[in-house]
Every structure is written in structure tokens, then in C-alpha cells.
N, C-alpha and C positions, 0 to 999 in steps of 0.2 A: 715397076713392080719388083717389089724384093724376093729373091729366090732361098732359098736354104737346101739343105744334102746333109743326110743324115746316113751314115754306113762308117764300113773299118775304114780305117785310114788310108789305105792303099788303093778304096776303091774311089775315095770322093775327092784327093787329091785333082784331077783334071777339072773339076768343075769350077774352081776358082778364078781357072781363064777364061769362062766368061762372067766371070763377078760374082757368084755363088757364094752363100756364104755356109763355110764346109762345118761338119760337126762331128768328131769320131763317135761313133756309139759308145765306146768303151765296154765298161764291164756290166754296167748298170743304164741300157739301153730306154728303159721307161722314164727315168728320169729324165733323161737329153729327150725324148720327144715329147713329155709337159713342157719344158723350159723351151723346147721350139715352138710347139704349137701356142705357146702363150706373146708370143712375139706377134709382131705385124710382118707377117709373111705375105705374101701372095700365092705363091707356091712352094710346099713342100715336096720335094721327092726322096724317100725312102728307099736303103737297099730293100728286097726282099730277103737274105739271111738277116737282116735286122729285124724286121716284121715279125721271121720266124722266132726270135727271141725275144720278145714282147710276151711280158705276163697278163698285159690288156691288149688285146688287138681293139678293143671297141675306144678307144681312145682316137684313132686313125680315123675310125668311120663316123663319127659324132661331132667331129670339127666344122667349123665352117669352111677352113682356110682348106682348098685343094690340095690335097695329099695324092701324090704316085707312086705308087711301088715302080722300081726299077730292078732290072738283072742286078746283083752283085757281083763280086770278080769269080764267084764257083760254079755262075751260070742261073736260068730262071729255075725258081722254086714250082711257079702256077700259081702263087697265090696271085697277082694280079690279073690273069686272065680270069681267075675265079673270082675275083671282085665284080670285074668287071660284067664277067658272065648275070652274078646275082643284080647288079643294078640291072643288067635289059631286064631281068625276069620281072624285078622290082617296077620296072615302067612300062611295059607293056605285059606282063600280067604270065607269059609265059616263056620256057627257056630256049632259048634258042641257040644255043651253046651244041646239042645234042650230045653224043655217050659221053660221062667221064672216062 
């Protein structure tokens, strides 16, 4: 399975060692994750400050290919525990997440 890593360049460097294949978001973040998500990945993981810099988040949630937000180097944003959170809701009907 082919992996990919999408974030700054400081944060996706380590993932090469295990065969990752890395991609700076750069300045123009939406672009690098059409031209990834249009590859034969298996999984994609995403910084979360790149997520936040997305003029489409629904790009990420519409794919087939497995997308994971991960922490970035500034620490976690929440949005993947709130992904996360909305699919239980999404699959069993209520949130179980409890307070924001």
C-alpha cells in the first residue's frame, strides 16, 4: 500500500523512513491535495495546520482513498477528533463525543 504525507516541510520529513511519500503543502495547499488525492494512494495523512489552510475541506471528506489528519509540528488543531467525532454521529445516529 502506498502511503503519502502532506504538511510543511519540517513536519513530513521523518516519514520518508518508512517509505512515505512526502509532499510540502507549500503556499497553494489545495492544489497538492488534488494532485495527491488523484494518485493511487492507500493512505493519505494530512497535517492538521494544512487542513486548516484548505479553501475546500470537502475535498478530504469525499475521497475514497483514506485521509488522516495528524498533529502538525504546532500541535493538534481538534479538527480530527471532530472528524472523527461527526462520523460516530454519522453511524450510529448520535454524538457521543459529549460537550464541545
Amino acid at each position: 500500500m502506498k502511503i503519502a504525507v502532506i504538511g510543511p516541510e519540517s513536519g513530513i520529513i521523518p516519514f520518508r523512513a518508512i517509505g512515505a511519500d512526502t509532499y510540502p503543502a507549500g503556499e497553494k495547499p489545495d492544489e497538492i491535495v488534488r494532485e495527491v488525492l488523484g494518485k493511487d494512494y492507500g493512505i493519505v495523512f494530512i497535517t492538521e495546520d494544512t487542513i486548516n489552510r484548505l479553501e475546500e475541506r470537502k475535498i478530504i471528506m469525499e475521497t475514497e482513498i483514506n485521509v488522516v489528519p495528524i498533529p502538525g509540528v504546532g500541535g493538534e488543531t481538534g479538527f480530527g477528533r471532530e472528524r472523527i467525532r461527526a462520523l460516530i454521529k454519522r453511524a450510529v445516529g448520535i454524538d457521543l463525543g459529549g460537550e464541545k
